[in-house]
Structures are given as C-alpha cells and as structure tokens.
C-alpha positions as CSV (number, residue, x, y, z in Angstrom):
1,X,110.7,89.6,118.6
2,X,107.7,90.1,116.6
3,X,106.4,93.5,114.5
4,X,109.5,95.6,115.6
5,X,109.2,97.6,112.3
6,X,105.7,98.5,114.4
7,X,107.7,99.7,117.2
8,X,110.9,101.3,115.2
9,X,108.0,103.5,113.2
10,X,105.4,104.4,115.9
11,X,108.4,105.4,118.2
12,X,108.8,108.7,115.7
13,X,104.5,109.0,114.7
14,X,103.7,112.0,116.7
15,X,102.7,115.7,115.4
16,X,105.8,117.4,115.0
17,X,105.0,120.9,114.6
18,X,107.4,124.0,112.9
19,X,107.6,126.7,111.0
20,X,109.9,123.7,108.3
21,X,112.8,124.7,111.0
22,X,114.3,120.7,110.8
23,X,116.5,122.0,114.3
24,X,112.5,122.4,115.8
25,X,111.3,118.6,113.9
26,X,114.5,116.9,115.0
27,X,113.8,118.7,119.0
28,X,110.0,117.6,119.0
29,X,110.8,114.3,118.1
30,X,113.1,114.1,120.9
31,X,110.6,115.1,123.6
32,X,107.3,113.2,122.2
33,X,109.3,109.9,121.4
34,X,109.5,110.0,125.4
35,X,105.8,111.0,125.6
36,X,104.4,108.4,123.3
37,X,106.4,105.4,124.9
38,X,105.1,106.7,128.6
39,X,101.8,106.4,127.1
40,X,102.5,102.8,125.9
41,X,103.5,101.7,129.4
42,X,100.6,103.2,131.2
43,X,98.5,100.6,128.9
44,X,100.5,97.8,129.8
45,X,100.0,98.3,133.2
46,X,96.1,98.7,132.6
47,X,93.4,95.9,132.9
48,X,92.1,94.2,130.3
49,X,93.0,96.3,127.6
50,X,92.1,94.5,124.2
51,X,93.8,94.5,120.7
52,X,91.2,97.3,119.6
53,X,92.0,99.8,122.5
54,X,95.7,99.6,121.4
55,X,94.9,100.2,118.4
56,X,92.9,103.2,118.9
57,X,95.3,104.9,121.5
58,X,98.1,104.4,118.7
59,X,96.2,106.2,116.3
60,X,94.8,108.5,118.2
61,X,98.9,109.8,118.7
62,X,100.1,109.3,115.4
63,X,97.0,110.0,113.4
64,X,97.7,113.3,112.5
65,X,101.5,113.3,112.0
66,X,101.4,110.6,108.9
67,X,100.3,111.6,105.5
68,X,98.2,108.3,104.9
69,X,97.2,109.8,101.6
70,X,101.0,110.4,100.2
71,X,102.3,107.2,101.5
72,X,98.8,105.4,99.4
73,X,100.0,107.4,96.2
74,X,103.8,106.1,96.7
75,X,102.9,102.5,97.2
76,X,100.6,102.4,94.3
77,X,102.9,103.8,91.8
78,X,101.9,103.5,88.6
79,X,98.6,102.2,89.8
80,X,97.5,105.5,91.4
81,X,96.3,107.0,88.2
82,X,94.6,103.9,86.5
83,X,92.7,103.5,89.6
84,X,89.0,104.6,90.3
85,X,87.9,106.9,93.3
86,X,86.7,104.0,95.3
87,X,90.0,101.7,94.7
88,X,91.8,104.5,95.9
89,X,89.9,105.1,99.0
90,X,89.5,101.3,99.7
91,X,93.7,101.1,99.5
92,X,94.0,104.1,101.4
93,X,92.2,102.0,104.4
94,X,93.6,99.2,103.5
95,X,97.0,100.7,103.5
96,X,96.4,102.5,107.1
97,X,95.0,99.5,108.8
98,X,97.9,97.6,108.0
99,X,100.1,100.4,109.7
100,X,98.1,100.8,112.9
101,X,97.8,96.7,113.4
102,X,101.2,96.7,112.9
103,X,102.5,100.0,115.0
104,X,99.9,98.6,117.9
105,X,101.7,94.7,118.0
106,X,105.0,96.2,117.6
107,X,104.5,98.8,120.9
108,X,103.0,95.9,122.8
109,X,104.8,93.0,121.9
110,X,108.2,95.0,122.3
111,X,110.6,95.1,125.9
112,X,113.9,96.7,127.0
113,X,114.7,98.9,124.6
114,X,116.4,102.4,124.2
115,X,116.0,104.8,121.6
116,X,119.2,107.4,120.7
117,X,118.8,110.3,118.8
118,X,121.3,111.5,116.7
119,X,122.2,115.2,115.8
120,X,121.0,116.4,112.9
121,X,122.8,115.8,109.2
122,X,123.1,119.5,107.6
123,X,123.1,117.8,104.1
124,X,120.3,116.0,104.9
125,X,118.0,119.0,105.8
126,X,115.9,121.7,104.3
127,X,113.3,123.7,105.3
128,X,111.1,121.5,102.9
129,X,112.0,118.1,104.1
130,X,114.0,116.5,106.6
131,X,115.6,113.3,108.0
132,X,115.7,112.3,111.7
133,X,118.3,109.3,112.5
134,X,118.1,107.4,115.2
135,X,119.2,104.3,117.1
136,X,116.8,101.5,118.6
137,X,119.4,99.1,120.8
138,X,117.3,96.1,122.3
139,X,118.0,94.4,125.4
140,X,120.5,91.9,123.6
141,X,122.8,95.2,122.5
142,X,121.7,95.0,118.8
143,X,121.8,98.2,117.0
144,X,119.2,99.1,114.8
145,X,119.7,102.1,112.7
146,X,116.1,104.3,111.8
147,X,116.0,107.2,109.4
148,X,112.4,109.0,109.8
149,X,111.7,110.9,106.6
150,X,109.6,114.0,107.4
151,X,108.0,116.6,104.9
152,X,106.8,120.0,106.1
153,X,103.2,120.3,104.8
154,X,102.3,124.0,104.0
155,X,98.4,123.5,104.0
156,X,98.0,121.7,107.6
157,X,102.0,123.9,108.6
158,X,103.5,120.7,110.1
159,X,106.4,118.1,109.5
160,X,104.4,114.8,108.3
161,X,106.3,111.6,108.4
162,X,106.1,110.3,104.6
163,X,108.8,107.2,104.5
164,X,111.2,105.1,107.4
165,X,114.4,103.4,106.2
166,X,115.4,100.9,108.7
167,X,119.3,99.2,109.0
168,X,119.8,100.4,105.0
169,X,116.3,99.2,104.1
170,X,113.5,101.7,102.4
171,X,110.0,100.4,103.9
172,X,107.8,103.0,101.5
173,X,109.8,101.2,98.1
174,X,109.8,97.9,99.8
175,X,105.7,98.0,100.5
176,X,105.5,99.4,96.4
177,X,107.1,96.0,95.4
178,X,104.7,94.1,97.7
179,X,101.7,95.9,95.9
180,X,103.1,95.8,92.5
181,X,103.9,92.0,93.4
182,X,99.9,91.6,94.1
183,X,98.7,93.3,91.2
184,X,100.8,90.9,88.5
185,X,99.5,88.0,90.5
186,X,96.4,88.8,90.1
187,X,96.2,90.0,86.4
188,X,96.1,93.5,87.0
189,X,92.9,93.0,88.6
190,X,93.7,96.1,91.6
191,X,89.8,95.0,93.4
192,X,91.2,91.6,94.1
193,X,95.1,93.1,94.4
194,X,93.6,95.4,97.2
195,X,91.7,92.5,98.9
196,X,94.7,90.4,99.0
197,X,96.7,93.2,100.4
198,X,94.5,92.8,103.6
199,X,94.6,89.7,103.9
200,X,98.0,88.3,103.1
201,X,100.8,91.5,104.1
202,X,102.0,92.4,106.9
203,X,104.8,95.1,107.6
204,X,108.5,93.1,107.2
205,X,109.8,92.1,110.7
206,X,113.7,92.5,111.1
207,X,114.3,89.0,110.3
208,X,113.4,89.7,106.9
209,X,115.1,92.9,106.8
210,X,118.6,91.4,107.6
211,X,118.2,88.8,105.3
212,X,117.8,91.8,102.8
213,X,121.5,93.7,104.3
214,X,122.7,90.2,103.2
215,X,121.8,89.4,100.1
C-alpha cells in the first residue's frame, strides 16, 4: 500500500475557512474531506487521465489551504536564515513538489478506506491554532490515527494546515531531519542538499512509520 501518508494528508488539504472558531475548522473539515474524495473518484472513473492531471486537480484543492512557505521555514531550521533568496525559493518548490507527487500517488494508489472524525479536544484548541484528529481504517481494519495541525492566518483569514502527526509520528520534524541529514552529507553545501532533496526523498510510507512506533 504505497504513499498512504499522500492519502492520510490530502484527505484534510482543503480551504477551511473561520473567523479562528476551531468548532467551524473541525465542521469544514468534515464536509470537504467528503468533497475532496468525491472528486478523487470521479478521476478514477475518467479516461486516460495521466500522472500530471492528478497532480494538478490535487493542487488545485489543496493549494490554498497549506502554508507551503511556513512548512519551507520549519523544514529548513537553522538553514532558513543562512540561505540566499534563490535557495529559499528553489526549496520552497522543491519542498511543494514533493507534497503534491506524493498527495497525488497516495489518492490514486489508495482503496477501501473510511475516514472518522473525532470531536474536538478543548485543550487542544484556540482561536489561534487548532488540532483536527481523525481515524483512517483501511480495508484490512487497521487503524490509523491522524492529527491535522491547523493555524488561523490573519492576513489571508483562514485555518492553514501547517504540520500532520500520523500513529504518534511528527511528519514536519521528521522531513527537518531528512533535510538536515542532506545538508551534513553534503558539507553544508544547501545547492547540492536541495538537488538531492528532489531526487532522493520521498514522503515516509507507513511501513516506515511503524517501524518508528517500534523502536
């Protein structure tokens, strides 16, 4: 079952728009979870629809509902500030491509599933950030637990989605690692670091993840 990290994050990639009301972010998600995974389905059942075209209607849903540019900053770290302009923009692409290749596989790829939403946490929720918990249970009955981290953004006045921890695992610090590994291997050198990035990573599939729980 490959890319279901694709799947577990695109199923929660959709504008989620408030007033930072959580009880509105954690209703929306609800509702466009259902929208997004109708849309999926309609694809399957199209002709001849290539690996570009699902990328493109992925993006074209989630798009506007991930702060790219936060998530960049996060996985950098450190690197964020010692890098130019253009290494920053080259990452960001870098970084987003990765997401939507993945999110795009995973959607596809993926069968039989149902998604559970869970009531909201109250200590888990402001009006400044938010968590949404759910449960993806594949065909086989295995449980797979996804907390969607959502910040409201004042300037664009919408909950973003800025960080997924899936079954006890934090994707954003587990992606900082995987940079932070490339950039030692390649003596600091963040050009080549970036380049690698493209080439070599790919987002953790769930295999990986449980060896993680486990070790």
């Amino acid at each position: 079952m490959k890319f279901l990290l694709g799947l577990l994050l695109a199923s929660v990639l959709f504008p989620v728009w408030g007033e930072g009301n959580p009880v509105d972010a954690h209703r929306l998600v609800g509702e466009r979870i259902q929208a997004l995974m109708a849309r999926i389905e309609a694809l399957k059942n199209s002709v001849k629809v290539d690996e570009k075209a699902r990328i493109l209607a992925v993006e074209e849903v989630i798009g506007s509902a991930v702060d790219f540019k936060r998530m960049t900053r996060r996985v950098m770290a450190k690197y964020y500030k010692k890098s130019s302009k253009q290494q920053k923009n080259d990452f960001h692409h870098a970084f987003k491509s990765t997401l939507l290749n993945t999110y795009a596989q995973g959607l596809w790829e993926f069968e039989d599933y149902k998604i559970r939403l869970k009531p909201l946490k109250n200590t888990r929720q402001s009006q400044r950030n938010t968590q949404v918990e759910l449960e993806v249970v594949t065909a086989s009955g295995q449980v797979y637990s996804v907390i969607q981290s959502l910040f409201f953004h004042k300037k664009h006045q919408r909950w973003m989605i800025q960080n997924v921890i899936i079954s006890g695992v934090n994707i954003g610090q587990l992606f900082r690692d995987q940079f932070a590994r490339l950039v030692a291997a390649n003596q600091g050198d963040l050009d080549v670091a970036i380049k690698a990035w493209s080439l070599e990573l790919k987002a953790p599939s769930v295999i990986q993840i449980k060896e993680q729980e486990g070790a």
